[in-house]
VMD Tcl script that draws the C-alpha trace (Angstrom):
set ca {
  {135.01 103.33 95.04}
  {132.17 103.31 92.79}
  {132.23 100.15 92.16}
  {131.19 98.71 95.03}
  {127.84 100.25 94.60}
  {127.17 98.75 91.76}
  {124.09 96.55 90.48}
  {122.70 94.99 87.43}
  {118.84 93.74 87.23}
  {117.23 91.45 84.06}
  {113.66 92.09 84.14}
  {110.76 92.69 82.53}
  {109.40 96.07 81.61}
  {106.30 96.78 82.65}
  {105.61 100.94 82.57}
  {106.80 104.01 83.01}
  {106.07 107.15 85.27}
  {106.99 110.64 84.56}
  {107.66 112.05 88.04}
  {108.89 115.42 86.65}
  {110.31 117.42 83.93}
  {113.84 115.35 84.49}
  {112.90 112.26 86.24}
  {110.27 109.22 85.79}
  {110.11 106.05 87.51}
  {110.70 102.75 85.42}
  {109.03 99.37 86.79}
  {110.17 96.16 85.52}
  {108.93 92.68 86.34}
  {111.42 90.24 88.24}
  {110.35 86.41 88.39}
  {110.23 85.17 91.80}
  {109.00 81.92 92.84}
  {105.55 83.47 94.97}
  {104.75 85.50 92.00}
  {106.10 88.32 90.10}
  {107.61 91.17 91.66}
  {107.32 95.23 90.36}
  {110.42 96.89 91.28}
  {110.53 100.61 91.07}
  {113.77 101.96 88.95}
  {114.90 106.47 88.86}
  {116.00 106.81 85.05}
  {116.73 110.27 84.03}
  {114.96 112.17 80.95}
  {116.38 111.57 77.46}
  {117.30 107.67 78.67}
  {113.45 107.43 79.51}
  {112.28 108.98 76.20}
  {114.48 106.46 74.14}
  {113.02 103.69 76.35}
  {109.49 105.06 75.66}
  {110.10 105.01 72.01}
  {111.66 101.54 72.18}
  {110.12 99.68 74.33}
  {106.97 97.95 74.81}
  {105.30 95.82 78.04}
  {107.03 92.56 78.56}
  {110.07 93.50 76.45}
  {113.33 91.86 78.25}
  {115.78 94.92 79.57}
  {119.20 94.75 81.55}
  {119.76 97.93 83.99}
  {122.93 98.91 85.47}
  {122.32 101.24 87.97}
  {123.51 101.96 91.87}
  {121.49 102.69 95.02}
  {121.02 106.23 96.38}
  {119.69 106.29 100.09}
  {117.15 109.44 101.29}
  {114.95 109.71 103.39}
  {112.43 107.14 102.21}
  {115.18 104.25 101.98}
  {116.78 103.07 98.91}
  {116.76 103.97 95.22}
  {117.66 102.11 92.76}
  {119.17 104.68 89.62}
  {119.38 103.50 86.57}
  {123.39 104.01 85.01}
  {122.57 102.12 81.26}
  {120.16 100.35 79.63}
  {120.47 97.39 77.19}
  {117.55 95.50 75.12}
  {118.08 92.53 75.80}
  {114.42 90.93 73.56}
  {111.66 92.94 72.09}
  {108.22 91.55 70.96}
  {109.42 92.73 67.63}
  {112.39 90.50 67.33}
  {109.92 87.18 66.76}
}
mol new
graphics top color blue
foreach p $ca { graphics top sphere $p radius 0.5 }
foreach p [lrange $ca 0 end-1] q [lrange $ca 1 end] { graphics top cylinder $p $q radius 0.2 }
display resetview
């Protein structure tokens, strides 16, 4: 039942961290009311090279993704991307 680990986030994005050949770590902004928060997103290799090329800091994403557990807690993996607003729409 995969759908009941499902998620979708709206954030900001903010960078993004090759950890290997396959895998980098994206980081998007989420408003909270004590500040912004930096939450740490797997996305796998050709979805993070379109991103790269498509994306710039403070650009408005939505991320489906689920949550992998291992030994150093959850993971959020990214599923899809959409653009939701880029700097180059205005």
């Amino acid at each position: 039942m995969n759908y009941l680990n499902s998620l979708i986030l709206v954030g900001k994005f903010n960078s993004l961290i090759k950890i290997n050949d396959n895998i980098s770590c994206l980081n998007i902004f989420q408003h909270h009311e004590d500040g912004d928060v930096i939450i740490p997103i797997i996305i796998f290799d050709k979805c993070a090279e379109h991103l790269k090329k498509s994306c710039e800091s403070g650009d408005l994403i939505g991320i489906k993704g689920h949550i992998n557990i291992d030994d150093s807690g959850l993971i959020i993996v990214t599923d899809k991307i959409t653009f939701m607003y880029t700097k180059r729409d205005e």
